[in-house]
LOGU-84819 format. One line per 3 residues: their letters; for each residue x, y, z of C-alpha. Coordinates in Angstrom, 3 decimals, decimal comma. Each point is the difference from the previous one (the first is absolute). Last residue first. Layout:
BEGIN
a = X:Y:Z | ...
This chain:
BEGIN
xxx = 81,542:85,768:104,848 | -1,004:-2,786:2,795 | -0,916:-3,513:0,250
xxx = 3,295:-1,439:-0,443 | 1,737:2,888:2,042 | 2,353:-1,896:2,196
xxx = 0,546:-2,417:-2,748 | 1,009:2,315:-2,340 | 1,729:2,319:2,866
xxx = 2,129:-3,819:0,652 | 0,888:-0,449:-3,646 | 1,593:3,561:-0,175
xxx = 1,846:-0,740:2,810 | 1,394:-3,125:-1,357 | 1,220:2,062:-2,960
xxx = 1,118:2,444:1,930 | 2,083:-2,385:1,955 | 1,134:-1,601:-2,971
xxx = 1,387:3,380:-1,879 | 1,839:0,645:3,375 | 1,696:-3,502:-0,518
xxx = 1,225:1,602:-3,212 | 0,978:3,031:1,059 | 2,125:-1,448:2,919
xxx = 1,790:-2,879:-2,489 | 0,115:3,352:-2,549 | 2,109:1,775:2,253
xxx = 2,354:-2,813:0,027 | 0,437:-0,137:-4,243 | 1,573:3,725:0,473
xxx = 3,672:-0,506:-0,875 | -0,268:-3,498:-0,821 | -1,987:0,452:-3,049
xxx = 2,845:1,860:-1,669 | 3,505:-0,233:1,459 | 0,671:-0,040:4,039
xxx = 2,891:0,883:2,129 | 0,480:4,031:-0,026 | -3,947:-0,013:-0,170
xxx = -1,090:-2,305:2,246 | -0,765:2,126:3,298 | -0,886:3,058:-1,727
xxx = -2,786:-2,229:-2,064 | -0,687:-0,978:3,039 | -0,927:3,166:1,888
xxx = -1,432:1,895:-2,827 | -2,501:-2,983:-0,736 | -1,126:-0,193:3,522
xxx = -0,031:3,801:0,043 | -2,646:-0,171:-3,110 | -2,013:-2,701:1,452
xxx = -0,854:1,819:3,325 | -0,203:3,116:-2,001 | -2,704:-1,219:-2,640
xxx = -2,098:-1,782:2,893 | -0,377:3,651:1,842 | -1,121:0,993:-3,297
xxx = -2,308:-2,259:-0,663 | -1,364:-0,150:3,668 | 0,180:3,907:-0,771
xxx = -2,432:-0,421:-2,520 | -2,710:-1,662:2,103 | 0,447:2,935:1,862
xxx = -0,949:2,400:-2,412 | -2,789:-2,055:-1,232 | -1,738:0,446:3,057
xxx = 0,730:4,529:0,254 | -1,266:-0,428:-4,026 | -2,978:-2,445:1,116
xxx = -1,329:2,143:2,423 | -3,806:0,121:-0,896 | 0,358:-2,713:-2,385
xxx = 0,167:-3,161:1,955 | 1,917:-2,559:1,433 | -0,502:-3,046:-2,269
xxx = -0,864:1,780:-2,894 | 2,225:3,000:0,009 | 3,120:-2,438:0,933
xxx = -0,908:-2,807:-2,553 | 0,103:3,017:-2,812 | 3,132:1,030:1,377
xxx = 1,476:-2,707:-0,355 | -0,340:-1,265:-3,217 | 1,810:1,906:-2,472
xxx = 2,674:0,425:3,033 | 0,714:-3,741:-0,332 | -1,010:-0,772:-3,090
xxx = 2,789:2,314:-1,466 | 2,715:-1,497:2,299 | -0,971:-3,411:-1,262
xxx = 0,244:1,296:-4,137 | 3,950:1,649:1,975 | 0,681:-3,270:1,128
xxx = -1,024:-2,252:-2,439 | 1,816:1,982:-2,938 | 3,341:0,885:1,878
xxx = 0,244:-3,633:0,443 | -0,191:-0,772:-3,398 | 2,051:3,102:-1,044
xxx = 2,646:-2,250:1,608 | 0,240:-2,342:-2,766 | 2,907:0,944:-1,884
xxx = 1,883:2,319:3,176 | 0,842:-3,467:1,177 | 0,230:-2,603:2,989
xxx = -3,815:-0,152:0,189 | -1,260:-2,549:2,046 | 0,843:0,619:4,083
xxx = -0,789:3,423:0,831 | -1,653:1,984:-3,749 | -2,212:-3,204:-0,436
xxx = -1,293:-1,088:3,556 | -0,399:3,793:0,808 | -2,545:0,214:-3,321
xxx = -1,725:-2,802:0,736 | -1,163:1,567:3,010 | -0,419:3,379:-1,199
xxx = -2,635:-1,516:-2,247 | -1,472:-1,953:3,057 | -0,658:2,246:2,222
xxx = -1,653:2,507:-3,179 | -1,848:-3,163:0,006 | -1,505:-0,139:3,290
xxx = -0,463:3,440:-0,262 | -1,977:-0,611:-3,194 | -1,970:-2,611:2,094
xxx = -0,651:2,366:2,580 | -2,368:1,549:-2,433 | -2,816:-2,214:1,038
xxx = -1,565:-1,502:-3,416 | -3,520:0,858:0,029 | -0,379:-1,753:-3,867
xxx = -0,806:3,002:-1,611 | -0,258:2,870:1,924 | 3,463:-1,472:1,860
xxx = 1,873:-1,125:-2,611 | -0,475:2,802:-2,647 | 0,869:2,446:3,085
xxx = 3,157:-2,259:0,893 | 0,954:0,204:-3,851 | -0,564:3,242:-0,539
xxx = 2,179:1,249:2,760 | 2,696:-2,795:-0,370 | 0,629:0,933:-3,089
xxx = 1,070:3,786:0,231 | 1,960:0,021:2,668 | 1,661:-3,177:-1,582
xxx = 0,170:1,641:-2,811 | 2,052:2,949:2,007 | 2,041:-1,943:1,718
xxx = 0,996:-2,017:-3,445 | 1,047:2,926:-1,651 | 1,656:1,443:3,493
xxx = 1,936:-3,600:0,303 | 1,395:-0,377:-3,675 | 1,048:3,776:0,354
xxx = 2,156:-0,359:3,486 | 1,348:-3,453:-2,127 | 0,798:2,115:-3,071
xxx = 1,352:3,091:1,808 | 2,321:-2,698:1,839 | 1,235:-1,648:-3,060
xxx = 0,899:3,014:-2,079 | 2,005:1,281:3,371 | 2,021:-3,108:0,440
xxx = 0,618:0,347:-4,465 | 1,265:3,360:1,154 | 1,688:-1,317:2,666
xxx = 2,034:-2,792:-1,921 | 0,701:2,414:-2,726 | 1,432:2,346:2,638
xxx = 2,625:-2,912:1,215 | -1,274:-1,408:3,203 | 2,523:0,589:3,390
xxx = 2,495:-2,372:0,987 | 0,555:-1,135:3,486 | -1,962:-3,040:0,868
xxx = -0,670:-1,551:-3,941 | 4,166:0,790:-0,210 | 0,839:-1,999:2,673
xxx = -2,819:-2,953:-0,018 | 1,093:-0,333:-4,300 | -2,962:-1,164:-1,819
xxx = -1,057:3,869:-0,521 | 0,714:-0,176:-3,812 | -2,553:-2,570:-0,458
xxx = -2,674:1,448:0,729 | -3,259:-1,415:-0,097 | 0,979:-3,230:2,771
xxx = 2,524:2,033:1,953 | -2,460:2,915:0,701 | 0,525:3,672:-1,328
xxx = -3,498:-0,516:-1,496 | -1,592:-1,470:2,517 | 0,765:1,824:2,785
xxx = -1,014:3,397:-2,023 | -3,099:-1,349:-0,917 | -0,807:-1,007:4,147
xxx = 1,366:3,587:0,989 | -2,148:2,003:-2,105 | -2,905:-2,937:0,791
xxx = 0,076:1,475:3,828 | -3,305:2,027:-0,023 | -1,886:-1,449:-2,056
xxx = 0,933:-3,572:1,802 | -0,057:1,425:3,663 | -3,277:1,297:-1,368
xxx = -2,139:-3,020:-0,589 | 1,481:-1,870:3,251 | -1,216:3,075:1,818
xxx = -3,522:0,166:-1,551 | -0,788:-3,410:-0,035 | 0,939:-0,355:3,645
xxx = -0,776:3,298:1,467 | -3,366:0,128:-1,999 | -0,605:-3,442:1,686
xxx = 0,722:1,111:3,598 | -2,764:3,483:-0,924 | -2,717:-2,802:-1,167
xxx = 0,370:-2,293:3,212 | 0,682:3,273:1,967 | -3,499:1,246:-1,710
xxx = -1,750:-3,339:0,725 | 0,873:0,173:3,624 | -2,097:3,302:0,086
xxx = 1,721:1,998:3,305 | 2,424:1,265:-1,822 | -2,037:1,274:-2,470
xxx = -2,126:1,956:2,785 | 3,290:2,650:-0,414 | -1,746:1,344:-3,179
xxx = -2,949:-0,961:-0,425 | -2,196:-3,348:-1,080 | -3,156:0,332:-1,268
xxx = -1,494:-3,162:-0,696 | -2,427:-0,634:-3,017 | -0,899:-3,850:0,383
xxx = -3,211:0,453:2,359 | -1,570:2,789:-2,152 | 0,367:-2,025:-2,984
xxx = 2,202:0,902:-2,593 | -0,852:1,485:-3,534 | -1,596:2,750:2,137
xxx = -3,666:0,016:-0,821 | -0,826:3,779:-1,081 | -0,673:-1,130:-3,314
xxx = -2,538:-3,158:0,149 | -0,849:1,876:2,863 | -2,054:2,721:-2,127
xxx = -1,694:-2,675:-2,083 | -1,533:-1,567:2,766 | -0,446:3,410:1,773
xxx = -2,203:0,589:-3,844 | -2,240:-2,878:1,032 | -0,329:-0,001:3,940
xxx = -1,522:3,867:-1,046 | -3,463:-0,768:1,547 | 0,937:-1,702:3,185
xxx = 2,256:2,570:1,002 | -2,522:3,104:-0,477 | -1,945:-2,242:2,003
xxx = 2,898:-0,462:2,987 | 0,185:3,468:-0,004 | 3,123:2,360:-2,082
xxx = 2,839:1,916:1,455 | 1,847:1,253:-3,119 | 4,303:-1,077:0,255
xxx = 2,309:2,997:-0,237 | 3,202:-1,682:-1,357 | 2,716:1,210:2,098
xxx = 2,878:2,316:-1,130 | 3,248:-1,766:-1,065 | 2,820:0,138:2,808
xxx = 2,805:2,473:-0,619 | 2,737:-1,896:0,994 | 3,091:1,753:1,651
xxx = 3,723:-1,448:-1,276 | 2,286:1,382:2,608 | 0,752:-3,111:1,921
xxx = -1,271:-2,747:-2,631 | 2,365:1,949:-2,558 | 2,923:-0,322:1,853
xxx = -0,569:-3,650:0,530 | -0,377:-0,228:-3,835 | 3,128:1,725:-0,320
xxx = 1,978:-2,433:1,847 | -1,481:-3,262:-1,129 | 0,374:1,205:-3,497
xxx = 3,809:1,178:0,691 | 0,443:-4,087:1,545 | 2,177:-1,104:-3,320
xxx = 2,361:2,757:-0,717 | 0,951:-0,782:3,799 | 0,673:-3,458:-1,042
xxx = 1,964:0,948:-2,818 | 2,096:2,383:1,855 | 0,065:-2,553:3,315
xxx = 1,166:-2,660:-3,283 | 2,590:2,349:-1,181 | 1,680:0,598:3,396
xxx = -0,141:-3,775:0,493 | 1,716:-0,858:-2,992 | 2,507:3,209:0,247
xxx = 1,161:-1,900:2,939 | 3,463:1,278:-0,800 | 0,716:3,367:-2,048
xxx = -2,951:2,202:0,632 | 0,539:3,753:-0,520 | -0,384:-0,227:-4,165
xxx = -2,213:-3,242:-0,463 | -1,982:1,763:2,976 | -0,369:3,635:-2,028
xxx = -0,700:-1,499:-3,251 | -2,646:-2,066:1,240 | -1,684:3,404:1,423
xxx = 0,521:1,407:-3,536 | -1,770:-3,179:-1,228 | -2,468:0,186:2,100
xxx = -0,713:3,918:-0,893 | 0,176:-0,520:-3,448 | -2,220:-2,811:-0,410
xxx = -2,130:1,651:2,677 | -0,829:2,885:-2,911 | 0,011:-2,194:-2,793
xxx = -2,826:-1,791:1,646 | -1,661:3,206:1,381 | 0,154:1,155:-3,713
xxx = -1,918:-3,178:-1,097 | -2,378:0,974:2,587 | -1,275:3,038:-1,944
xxx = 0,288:-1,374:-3,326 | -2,360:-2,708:0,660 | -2,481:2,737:1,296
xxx = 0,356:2,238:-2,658 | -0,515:-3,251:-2,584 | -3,220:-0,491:2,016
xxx = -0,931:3,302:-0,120 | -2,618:1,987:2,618 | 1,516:3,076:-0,515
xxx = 0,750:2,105:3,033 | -1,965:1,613:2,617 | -2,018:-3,164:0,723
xxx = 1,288:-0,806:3,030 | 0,932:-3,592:-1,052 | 2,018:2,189:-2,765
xxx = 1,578:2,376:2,855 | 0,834:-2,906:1,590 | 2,007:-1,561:-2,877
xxx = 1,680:2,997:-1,118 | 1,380:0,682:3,804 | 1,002:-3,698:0,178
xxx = 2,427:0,702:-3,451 | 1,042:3,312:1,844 | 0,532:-1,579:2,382
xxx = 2,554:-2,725:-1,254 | 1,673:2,669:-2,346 | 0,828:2,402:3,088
xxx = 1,775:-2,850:2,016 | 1,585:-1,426:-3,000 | 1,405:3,639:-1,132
xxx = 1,547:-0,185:4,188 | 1,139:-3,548:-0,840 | 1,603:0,553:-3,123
xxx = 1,618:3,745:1,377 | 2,136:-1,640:2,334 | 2,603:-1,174:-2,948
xxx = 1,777:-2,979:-1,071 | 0,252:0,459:-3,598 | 1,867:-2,978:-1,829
xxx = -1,171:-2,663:2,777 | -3,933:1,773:0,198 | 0,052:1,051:-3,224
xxx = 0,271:-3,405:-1,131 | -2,104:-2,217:2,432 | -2,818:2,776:-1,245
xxx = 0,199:-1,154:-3,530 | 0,132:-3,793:0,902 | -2,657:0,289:2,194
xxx = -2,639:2,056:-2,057 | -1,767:-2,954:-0,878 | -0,747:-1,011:4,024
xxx = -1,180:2,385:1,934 | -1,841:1,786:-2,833 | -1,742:-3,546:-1,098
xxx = -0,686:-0,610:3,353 | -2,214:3,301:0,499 | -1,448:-0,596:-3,440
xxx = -1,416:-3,174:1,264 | -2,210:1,662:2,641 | -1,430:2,333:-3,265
xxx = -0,220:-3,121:-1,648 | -2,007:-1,775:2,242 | -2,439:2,380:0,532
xxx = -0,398:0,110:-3,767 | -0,354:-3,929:-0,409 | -2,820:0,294:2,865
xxx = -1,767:2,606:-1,604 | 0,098:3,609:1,045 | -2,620:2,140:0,973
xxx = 1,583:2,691:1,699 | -1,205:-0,086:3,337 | -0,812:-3,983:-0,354
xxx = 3,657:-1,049:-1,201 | 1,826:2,563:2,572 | -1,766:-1,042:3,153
xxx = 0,484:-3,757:-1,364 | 4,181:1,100:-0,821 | 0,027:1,636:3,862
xxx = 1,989:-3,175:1,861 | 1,090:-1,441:-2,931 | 2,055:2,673:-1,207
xxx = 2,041:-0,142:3,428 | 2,673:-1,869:-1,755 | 0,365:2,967:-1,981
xxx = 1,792:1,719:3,109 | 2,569:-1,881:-0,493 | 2,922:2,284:0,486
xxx = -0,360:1,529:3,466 | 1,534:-2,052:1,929 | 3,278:-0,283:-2,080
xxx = 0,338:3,788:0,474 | 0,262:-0,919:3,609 | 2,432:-2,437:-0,676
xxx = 2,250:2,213:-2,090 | -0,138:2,464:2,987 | 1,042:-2,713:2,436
xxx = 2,758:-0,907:-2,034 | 0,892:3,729:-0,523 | -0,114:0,869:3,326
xxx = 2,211:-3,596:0,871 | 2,589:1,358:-2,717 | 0,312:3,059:1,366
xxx = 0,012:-0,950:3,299 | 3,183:-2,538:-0,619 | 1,436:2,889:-2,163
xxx = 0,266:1,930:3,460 | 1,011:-2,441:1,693 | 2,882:-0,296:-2,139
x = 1,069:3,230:0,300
């Protein structure tokens, strides 16, 4: 018998981690928002927020979900999540197609059901390990999270196997003699003031596929995604547990002083509710800011570089550095739920320069021609980053959490996060010097 509810419960683990997997699909937004932007017409702010939209389901619709989900447990969320999420990628396509509407508002509504839709399904798969898992629930939640974390990396290397590109037809080019050549130097003047690349012939590179891991610069690139990337979302990912710490610590709650009764009691349901409010406002504080720093970072690197031929390293540089401070404040500074939206602020504006950035530094240092299969695997350095992080955090918040109160409890994962933030922040340095004299 009880192997029998020891398979059930690992089926259902697994199962909730597979659902897990295939949750953050709008992650991928970046990957296909340019394709989108120019098929449709959009402007950079609309691009945006249709990508935004994505979040905003995921996110806002939290609390609601988190409540069906523990007052109506049911099968049925995820399978009516399934059919939402496609149906919400089914709209989209058929628009890019050109069989439905071309609406912005259509558009926005489309991937805020997605949202809502993997809301629901993560949070019924959370559900399902909170239920089954009793010990080394940090761990179990972190693989969840982490999983929730690589889905873009997954589907996009589905897509680069079964994805077939239709390659544009070729410009037919007239044959003409040297005269004829001679006489219309003029007007090919004017002609290659268009048809001249805005990068030189010898600083275009075109980079596919497997070939990145032969391009030092790409590892150098893909190692500092990992970094930024990981540190960035063992934060996101984890700052349920970091609130909660904090308010049920010693220091902001007075009631818990007692070792014995802060060990073995349970919180009152005012003290989760108010748990909860703090949580949806922290996983809030760090979509708004993700999203401007989306956003920002964009217009600002473009401003930059036509302008003043700024390299846009710089804003990974600083997305390094954002997350940076941002480690240093929520590990070893902030003792209190009062100031940790600080924290939550740097982090998730960092986060938002990170993947504003990227991809744009992938398609111009390795090309167009397979930049969705490239920027695919730059994203699973993120993601890979995320779960390395994530498990760390599991592990020793696991390890402290019968013996620790507030900071304490996790304050060790941020010594690794932190020092993780330097690296990257060294290797950053070292592409700028590296490619001084390049894009």
């Amino acid at each position: 018998m009880k192997s029998i509810k020891l398979s059930r419960k690992t089926l259902s683990f697994i199962s909730a981690l597979l659902i897990s997997s295939l949750c953050g699909t709008q992650y991928a937004f970046s990957v296909y928002s340019t394709s989108v932007a120019e098929r449709l017409g959009f402007s950079s702010v609309q691009i945006n927020t249709i990508g935004s939209s994505a979040n905003y389901g995921l996110f806002f619709f939290g609390p609601f979900f988190g409540y069906i989900v523990d007052t109506y447990p049911s099968r049925i969320i995820p399978m009516l999540a399934s059919i939402t999420i496609f149906t919400g990628y089914f709209c989209l396509a058929m628009t890019y197609q050109g069989y439905f509407p071309n609406s912005f508002l259509l558009c926005v509504f489309y991937l805020l059901l997605t949202g809502i839709a993997s809301c629901a399904a993560h949070l019924s798969s959370m559900g399902t390990i909170s239920t089954n898992i009793k010990s080394y629930r940090g761990i179990a939640f972190g693989a969840s999270m982490a999983l929730f974390a690589i889905t873009t990396g997954v589907f996009i290397f589905i897509g680069s196997i079964f994805l077939v590109r239709v390659p544009q037809e070729e410009s037919h080019e007239e044959i003409i003699s040297p005269s004829e050549e001679n006489s219309s130097t003029s007007s090919a003047s004017l002609n290659n003031e268009e048809r001249t690349p805005l990068l030189s012939r010898h600083e275009e590179s075109d980079v596919r596929g497997r070939e990145l891991f032969q391009n030092i610069d790409a590892m150098i690139l893909g190692l500092t995604l990992l970094l930024i990337g990981g540190v960035g979302l063992m934060y996101m990912n984890n700052v349920g547990a970091i609130v909660k710490s904090l308010y049920l610590s010693t220091s902001t709650h007075p009631l818990l002083i007692d070792e014995e009764y802060f060990s073995s009691s349970l919180p009152s349901d005012h003290d989760l509710n108010k748990i909860q409010e703090y949580q949806n406002f922290h996983v809030t504080l760090l979509s708004l800011f993700s999203c401007s720093g989306r956003i920002s970072v964009g217009l600002m690197s473009d401003l930059s570089k036509n302008m003043y031929n700024v390299r846009r390293l710089w804003f990974l540089l600083a997305a390094s550095l954002y997350i940076l401070i941002g480690q240093i404040l929520a590990g070893f500074m902030i003792k209190d739920l009062n100031h940790l939206w600080i924290s939550s602020t740097f982090i998730g504006f960092g986060y938002g320069h990170l993947f504003g950035i990227s991809p744009t530094i992938t398609n111009e240092w390795f090309g167009k021609i397979q930049f969705v299969l490239n920027w695919g695997i730059m994203a699973c350095f993120i993601s890979f980053g995320g779960q390395l992080f994530n498990l760390f955090f599991g592990y020793n918040f696991d390890k402290h959490k019968n013996d620790c109160s507030g900071l304490s409890c996790y304050n060790t994962a941020f010594y690794v996060s932190t020092i993780g933030s330097m690296i990257s922040l060294c290797v950053v340095s070292t592409l700028l010097f590296k490619r001084r004299n390049q894009i």
